[in-house]
MIDOSE-1310 file (N, C-alpha, C; in nm, 2 decimals, decimal comma, always signed):
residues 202
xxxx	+4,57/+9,63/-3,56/+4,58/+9,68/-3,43/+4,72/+9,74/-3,40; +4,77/+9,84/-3,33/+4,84/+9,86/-3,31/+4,93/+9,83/-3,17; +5,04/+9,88/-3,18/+5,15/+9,80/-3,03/+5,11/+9,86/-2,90; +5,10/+9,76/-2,82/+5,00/+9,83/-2,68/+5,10/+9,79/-2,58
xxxx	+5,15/+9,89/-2,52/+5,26/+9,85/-2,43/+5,19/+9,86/-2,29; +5,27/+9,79/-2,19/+5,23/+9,79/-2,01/+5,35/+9,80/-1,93; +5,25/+9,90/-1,83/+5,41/+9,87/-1,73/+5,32/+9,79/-1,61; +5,39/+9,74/-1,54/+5,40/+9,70/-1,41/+5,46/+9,83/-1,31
xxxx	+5,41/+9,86/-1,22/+5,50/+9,93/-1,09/+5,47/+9,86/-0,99; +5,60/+9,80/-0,97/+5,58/+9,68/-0,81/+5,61/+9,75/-0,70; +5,53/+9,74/-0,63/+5,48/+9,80/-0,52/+5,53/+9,77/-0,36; +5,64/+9,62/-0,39/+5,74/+9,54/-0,29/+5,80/+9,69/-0,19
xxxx	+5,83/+9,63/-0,07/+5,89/+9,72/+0,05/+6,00/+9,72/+0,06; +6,05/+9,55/-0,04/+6,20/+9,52/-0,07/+6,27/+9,57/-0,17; +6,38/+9,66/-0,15/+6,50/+9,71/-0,25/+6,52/+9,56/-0,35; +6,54/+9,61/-0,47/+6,63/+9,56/-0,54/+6,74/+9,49/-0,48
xxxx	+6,85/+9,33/-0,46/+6,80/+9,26/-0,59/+6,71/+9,16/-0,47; +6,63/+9,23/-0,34/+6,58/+9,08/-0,26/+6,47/+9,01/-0,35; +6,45/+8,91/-0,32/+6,31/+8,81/-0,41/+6,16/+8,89/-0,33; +6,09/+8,91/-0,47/+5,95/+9,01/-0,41/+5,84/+8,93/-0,50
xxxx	+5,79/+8,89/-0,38/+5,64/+8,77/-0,50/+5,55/+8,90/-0,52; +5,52/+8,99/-0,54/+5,48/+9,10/-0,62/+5,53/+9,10/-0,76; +5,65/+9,10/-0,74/+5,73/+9,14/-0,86/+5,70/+8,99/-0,95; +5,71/+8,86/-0,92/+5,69/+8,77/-0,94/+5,55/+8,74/-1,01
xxxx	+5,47/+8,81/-0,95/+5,34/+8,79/-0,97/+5,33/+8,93/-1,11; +5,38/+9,00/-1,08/+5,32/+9,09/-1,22/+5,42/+9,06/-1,30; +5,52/+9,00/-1,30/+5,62/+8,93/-1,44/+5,51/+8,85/-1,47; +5,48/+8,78/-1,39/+5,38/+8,65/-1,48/+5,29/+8,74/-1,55
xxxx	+5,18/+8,83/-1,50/+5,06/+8,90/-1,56/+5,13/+8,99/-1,72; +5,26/+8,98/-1,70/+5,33/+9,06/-1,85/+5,36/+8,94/-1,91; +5,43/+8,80/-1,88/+5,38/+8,71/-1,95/+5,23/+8,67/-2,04; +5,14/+8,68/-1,94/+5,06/+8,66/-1,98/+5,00/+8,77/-2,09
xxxx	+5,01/+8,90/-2,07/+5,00/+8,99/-2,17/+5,08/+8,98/-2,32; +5,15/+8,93/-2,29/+5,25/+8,88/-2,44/+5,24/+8,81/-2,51; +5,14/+8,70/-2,42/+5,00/+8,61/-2,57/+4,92/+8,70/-2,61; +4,93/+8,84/-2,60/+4,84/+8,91/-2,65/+4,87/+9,04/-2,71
xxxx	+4,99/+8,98/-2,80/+5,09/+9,11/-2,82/+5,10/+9,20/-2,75; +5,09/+9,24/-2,63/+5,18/+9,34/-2,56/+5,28/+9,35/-2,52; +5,35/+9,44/-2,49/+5,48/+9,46/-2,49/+5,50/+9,50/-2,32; +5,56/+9,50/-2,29/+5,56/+9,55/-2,12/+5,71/+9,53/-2,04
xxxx	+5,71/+9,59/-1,90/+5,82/+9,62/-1,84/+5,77/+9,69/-1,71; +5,91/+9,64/-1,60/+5,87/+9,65/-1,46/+5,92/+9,75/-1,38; +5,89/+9,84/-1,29/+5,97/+9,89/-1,24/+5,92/+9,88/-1,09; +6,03/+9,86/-1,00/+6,00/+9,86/-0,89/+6,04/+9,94/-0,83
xxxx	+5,93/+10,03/-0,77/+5,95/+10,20/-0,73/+6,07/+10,20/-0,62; +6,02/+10,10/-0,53/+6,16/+10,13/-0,42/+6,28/+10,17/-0,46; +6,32/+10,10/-0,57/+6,43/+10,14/-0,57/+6,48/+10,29/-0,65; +6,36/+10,34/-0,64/+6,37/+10,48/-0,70/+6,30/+10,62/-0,61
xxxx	+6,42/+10,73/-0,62/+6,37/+10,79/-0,53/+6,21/+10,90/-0,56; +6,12/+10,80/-0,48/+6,01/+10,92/-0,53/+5,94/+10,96/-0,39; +5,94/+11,10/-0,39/+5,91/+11,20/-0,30/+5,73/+11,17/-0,25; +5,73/+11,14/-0,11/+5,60/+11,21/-0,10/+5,54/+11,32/-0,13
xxxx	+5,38/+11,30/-0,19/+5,33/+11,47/-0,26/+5,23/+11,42/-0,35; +5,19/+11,50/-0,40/+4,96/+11,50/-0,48/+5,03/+11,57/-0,62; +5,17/+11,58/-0,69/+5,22/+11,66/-0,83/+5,22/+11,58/-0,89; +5,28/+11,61/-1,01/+5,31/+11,53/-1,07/+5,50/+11,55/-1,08
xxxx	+5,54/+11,67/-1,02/+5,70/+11,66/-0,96/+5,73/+11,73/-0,84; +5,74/+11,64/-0,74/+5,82/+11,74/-0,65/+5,88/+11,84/-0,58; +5,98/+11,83/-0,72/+6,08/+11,88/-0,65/+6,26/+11,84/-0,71; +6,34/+11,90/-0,63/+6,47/+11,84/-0,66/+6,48/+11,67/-0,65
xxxx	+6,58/+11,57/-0,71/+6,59/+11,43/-0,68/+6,45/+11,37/-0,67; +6,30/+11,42/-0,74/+6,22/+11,34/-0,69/+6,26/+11,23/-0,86; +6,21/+11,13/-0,84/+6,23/+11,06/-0,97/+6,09/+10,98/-1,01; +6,02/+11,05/-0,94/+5,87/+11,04/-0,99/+5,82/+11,05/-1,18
xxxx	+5,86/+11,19/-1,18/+5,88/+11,21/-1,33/+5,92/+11,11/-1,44; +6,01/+11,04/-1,42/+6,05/+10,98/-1,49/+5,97/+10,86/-1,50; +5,93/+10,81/-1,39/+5,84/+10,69/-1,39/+5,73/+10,71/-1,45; +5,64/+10,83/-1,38/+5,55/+10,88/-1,49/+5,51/+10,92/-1,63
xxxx	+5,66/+10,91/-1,69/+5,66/+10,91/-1,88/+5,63/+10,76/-1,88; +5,74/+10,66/-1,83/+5,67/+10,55/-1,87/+5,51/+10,51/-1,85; +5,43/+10,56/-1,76/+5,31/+10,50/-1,72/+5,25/+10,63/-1,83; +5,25/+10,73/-1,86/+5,18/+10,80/-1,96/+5,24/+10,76/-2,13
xxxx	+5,33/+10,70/-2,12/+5,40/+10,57/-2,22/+5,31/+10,46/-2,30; +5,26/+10,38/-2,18/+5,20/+10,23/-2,16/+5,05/+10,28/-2,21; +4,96/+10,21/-2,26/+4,85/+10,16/-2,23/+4,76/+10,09/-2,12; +4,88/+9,99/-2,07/+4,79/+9,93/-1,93/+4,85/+9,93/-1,85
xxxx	+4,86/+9,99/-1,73/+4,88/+9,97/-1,56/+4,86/+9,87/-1,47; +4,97/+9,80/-1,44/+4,95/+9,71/-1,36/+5,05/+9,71/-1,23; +4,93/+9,77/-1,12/+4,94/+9,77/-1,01/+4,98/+9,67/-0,92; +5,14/+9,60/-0,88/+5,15/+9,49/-0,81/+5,18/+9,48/-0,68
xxxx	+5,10/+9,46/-0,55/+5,13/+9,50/-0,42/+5,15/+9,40/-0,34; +5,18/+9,39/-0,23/+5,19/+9,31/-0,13/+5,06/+9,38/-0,05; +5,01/+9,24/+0,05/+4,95/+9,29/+0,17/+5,03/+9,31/+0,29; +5,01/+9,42/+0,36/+5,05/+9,44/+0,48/+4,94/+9,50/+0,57
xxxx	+4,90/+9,40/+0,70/+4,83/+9,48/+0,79/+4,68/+9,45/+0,71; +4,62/+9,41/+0,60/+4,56/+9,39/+0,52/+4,51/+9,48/+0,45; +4,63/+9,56/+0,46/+4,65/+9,68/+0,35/+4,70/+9,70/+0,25; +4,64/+9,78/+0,10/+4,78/+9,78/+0,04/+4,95/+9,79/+0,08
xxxx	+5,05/+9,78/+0,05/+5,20/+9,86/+0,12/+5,20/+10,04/+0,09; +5,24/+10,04/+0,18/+5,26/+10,20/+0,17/+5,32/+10,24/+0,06; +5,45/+10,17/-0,04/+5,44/+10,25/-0,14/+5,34/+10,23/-0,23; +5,27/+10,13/-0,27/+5,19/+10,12/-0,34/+5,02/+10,29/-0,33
xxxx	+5,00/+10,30/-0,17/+4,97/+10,42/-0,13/+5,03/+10,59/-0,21; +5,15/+10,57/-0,18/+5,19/+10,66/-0,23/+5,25/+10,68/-0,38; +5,23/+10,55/-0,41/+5,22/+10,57/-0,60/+5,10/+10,60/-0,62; +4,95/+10,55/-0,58/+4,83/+10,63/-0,57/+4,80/+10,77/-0,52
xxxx	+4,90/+10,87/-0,47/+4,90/+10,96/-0,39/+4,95/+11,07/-0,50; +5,04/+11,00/-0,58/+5,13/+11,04/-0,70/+5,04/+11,06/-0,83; +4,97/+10,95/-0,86/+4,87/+10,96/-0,98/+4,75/+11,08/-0,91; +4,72/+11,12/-0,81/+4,61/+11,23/-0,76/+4,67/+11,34/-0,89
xxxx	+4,75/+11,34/-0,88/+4,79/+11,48/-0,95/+4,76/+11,48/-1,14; +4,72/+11,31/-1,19/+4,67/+11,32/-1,30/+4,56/+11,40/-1,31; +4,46/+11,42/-1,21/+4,34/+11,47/-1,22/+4,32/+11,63/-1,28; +4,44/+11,71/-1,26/+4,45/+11,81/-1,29/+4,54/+11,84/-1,42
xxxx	+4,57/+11,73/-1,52/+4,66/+11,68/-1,63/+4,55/+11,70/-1,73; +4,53/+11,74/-1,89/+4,48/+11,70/-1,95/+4,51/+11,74/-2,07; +4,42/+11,67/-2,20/+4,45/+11,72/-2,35/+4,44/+11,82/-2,42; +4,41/+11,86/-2,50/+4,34/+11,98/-2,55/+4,21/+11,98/-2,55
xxxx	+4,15/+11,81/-2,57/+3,99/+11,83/-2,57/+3,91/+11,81/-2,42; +4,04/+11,88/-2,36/+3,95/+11,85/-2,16/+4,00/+11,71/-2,11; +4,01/+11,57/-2,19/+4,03/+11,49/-2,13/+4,16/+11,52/-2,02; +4,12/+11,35/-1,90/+4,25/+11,36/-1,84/+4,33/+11,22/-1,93
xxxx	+4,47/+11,29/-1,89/+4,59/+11,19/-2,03/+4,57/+11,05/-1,98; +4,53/+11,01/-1,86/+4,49/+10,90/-1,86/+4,38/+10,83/-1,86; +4,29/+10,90/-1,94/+4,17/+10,83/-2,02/+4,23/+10,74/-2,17; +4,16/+10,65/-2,14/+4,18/+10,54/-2,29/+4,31/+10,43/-2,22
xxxx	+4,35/+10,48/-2,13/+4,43/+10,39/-2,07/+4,39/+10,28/-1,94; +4,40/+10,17/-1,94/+4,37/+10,04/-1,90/+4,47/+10,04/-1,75; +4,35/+9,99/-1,65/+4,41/+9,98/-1,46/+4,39/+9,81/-1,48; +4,49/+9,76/-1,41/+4,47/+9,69/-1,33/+4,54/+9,65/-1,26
xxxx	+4,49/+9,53/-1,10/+4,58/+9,50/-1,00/+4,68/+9,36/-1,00; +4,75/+9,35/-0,92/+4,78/+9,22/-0,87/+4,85/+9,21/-0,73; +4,79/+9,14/-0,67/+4,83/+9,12/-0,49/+4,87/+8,97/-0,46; +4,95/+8,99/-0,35/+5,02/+8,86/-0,31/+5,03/+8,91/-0,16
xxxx	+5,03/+8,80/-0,07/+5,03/+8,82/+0,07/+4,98/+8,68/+0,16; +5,02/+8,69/+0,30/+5,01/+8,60/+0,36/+4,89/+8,58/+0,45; +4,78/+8,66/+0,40/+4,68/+8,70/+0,49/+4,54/+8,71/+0,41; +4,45/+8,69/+0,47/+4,31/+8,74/+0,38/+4,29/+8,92/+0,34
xxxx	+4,23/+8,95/+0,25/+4,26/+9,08/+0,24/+4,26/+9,11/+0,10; +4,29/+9,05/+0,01/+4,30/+9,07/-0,12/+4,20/+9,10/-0,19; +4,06/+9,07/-0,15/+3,97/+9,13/-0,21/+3,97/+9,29/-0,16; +3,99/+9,33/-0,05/+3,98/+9,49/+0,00/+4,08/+9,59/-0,07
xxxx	+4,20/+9,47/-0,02/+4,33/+9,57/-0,14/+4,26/+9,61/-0,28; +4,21/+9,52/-0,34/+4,21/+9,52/-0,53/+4,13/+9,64/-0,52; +3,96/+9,64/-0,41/+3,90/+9,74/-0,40/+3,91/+9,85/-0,42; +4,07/+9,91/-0,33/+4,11/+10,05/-0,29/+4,18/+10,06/-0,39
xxxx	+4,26/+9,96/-0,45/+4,37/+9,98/-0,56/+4,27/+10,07/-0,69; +4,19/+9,99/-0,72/+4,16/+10,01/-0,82/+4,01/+10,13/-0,81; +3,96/+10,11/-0,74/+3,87/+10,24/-0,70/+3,98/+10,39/-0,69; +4,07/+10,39/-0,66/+4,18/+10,51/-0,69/+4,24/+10,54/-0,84
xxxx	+4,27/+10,41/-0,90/+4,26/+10,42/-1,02/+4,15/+10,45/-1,09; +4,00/+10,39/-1,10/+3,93/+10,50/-1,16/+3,91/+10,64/-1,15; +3,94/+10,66/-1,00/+3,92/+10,80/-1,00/+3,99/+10,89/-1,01; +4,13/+10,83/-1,07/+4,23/+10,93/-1,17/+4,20/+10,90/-1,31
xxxx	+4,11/+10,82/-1,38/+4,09/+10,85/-1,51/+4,13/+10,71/-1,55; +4,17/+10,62/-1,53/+4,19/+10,50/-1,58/+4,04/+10,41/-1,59; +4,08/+10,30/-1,73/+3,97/+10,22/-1,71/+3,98/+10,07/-1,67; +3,88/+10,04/-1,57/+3,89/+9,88/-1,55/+3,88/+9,79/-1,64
xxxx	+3,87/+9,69/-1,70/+3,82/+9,60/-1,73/+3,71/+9,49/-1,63; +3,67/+9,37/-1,75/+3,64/+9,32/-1,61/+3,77/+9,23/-1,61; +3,68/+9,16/-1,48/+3,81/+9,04/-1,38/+3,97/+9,13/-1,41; +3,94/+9,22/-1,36/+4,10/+9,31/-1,37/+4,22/+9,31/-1,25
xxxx	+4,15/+9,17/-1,16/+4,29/+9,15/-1,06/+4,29/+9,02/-1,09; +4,42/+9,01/-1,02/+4,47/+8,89/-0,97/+4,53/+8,85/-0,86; +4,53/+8,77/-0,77/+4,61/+8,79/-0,63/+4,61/+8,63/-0,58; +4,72/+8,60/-0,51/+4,71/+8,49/-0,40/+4,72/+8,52/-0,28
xxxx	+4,69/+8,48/-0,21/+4,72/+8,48/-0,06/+4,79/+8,36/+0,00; +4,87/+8,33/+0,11/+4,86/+8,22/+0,21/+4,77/+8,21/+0,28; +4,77/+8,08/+0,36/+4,71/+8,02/+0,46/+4,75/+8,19/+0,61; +4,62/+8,14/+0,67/+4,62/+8,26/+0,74/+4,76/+8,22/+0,85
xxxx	+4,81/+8,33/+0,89/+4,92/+8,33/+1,02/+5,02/+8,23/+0,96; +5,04/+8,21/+0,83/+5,12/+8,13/+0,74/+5,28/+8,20/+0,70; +5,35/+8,15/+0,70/+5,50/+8,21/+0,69/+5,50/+8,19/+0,49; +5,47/+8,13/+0,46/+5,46/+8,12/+0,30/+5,47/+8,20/+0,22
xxxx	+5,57/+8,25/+0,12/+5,58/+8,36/+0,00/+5,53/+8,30/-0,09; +5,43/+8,36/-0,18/+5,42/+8,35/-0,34/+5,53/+8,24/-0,39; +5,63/+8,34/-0,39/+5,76/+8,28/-0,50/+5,79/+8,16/-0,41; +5,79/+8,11/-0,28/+5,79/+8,00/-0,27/+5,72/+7,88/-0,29
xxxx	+5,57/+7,91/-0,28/+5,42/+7,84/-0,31/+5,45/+7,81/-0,46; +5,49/+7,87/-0,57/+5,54/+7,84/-0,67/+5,38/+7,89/-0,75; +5,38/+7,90/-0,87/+5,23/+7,89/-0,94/+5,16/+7,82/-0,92; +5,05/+7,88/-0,91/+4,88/+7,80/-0,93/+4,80/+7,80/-1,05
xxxx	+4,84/+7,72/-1,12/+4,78/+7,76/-1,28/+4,61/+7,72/-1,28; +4,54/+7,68/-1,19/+4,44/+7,65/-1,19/+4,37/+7,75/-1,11; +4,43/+7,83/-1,05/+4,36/+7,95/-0,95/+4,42/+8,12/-0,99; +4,50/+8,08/-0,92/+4,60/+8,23/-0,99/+4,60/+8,29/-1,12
xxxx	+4,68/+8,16/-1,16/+4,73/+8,11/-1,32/+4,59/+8,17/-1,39; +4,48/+8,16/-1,38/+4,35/+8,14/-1,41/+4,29/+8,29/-1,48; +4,31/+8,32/-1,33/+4,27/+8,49/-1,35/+4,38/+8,55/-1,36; +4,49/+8,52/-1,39/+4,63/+8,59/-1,46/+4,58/+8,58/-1,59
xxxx	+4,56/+8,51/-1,66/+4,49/+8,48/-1,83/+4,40/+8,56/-1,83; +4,28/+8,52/-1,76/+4,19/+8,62/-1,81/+4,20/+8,78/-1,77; +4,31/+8,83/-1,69/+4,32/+8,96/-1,67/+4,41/+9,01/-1,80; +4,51/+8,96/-1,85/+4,54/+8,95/-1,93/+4,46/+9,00/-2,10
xxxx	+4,35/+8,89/-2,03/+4,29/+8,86/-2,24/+4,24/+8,96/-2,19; +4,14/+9,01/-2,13/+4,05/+9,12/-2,12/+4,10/+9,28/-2,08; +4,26/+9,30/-2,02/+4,34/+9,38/-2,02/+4,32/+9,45/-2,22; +4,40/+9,34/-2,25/+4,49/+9,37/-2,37/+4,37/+9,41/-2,47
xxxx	+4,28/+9,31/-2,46/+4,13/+9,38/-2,52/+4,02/+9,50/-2,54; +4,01/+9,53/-2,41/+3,98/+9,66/-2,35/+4,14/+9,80/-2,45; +4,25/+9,78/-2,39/+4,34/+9,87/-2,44/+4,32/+9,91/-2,60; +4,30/+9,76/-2,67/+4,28/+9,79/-2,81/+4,17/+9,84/-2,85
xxxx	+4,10/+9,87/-2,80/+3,88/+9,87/-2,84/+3,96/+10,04/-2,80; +3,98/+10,10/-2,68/+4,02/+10,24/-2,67/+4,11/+10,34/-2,73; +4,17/+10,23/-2,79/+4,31/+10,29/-2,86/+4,22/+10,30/-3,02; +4,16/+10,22/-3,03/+4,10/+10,24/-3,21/+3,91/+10,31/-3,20
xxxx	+3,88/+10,34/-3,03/+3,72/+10,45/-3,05/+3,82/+10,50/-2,89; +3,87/+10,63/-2,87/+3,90/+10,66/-2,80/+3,75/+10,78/-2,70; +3,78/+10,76/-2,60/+3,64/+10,86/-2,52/+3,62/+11,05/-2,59; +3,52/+11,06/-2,58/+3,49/+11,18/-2,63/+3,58/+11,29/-2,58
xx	+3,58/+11,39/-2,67/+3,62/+11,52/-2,57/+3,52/+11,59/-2,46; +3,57/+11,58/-2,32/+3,48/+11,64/-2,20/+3,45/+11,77/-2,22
């Protein structure tokens, strides 16, 4: 088998260095990917300037580009958001708004460059909602060319109207923890089956 790298793009509203149980939450899911030889790394968009827009570059100072070598880099995608409003966060939105523009990206044999490559989510928030987020998260991801697995999210929530963070609640190895593993096993699984019978030419 060969080395199957992931990124994370955390999707937090908070700059660099405040504490973001997103960020928290997709460190664990790259932990958990690294019982499974993969290799992985985080980036958390905020603190990078990326332009609203459907390109794949902007423009002057957008630093979209760069982010986007790494995720055309990786093998698997791991989308980490907060809920707000019981919505994904708005950047998380507009990193989905950013991948539109893979659709018009492709190989020599027709494919788009992100076919053979592996979506998945992870959500944290203080609210119910996380099953809708993972829905939109990842329903946008297939339809730029990525593939699901199954059980391909993970998320906690708090108690409703609850002041509680993630990173304060601490892990749930028996819930969270749970489907962190198996997003994981079945991530890393899926990336290698694609990487060694890749999809036909379209």
């Amino acid at each position: 088998m060969g080395t199957v790298r992931a990124l994370v793009l955390c999707c937090t509203l908070k700059p660099s260095p405040a504490p973001s149980s997103a960020e928290q939450l997709g460190r664990e899911v790259l932990a958990a990917l690294a019982d499974h030889d993969v290799d992985g790394d985080l980036v958390r968009v905020v603190d990078h300037q990326v332009k609203f827009g459907v390109s794949t570059d902007e423009g002057d100072g957008d630093e979209w580009p760069a982010i986007r070598e790494r995720v055309m880099a990786a093998q698997i995608l791991v989308v980490a958001t907060p809920i707000w409003l019981g919505q994904p966060s708005s950047v998380c939105k507009m990193v989905l708004e950013r991948l539109d523009a893979e659709l018009s990206e492709t190989d020599d044999q027709g494919r788009l460059l992100t076919f053979g490559k592996v979506a998945t989510v992870a959500v944290v928030g203080n609210e119910d909602g996380a099953h809708h987020v993972t829905a939109e998260v990842l329903q946008a991801l297939t339809d730029v060319g990525f593939t699901i697995p199954a059980a391909a999210s993970t998320y906690w929530v708090g108690e409703a109207m609850g002041g509680v963070d993630y990173r304060d609640a601490g892990p749930k190895p028996d819930t969270t923890g749970k489907a962190t593993k198996t997003l994981a096993t079945n991530a890393a699984h899926l990336a290698h089956l694609l990487a060694d019978q890749p999809y036909p030419a379209s």
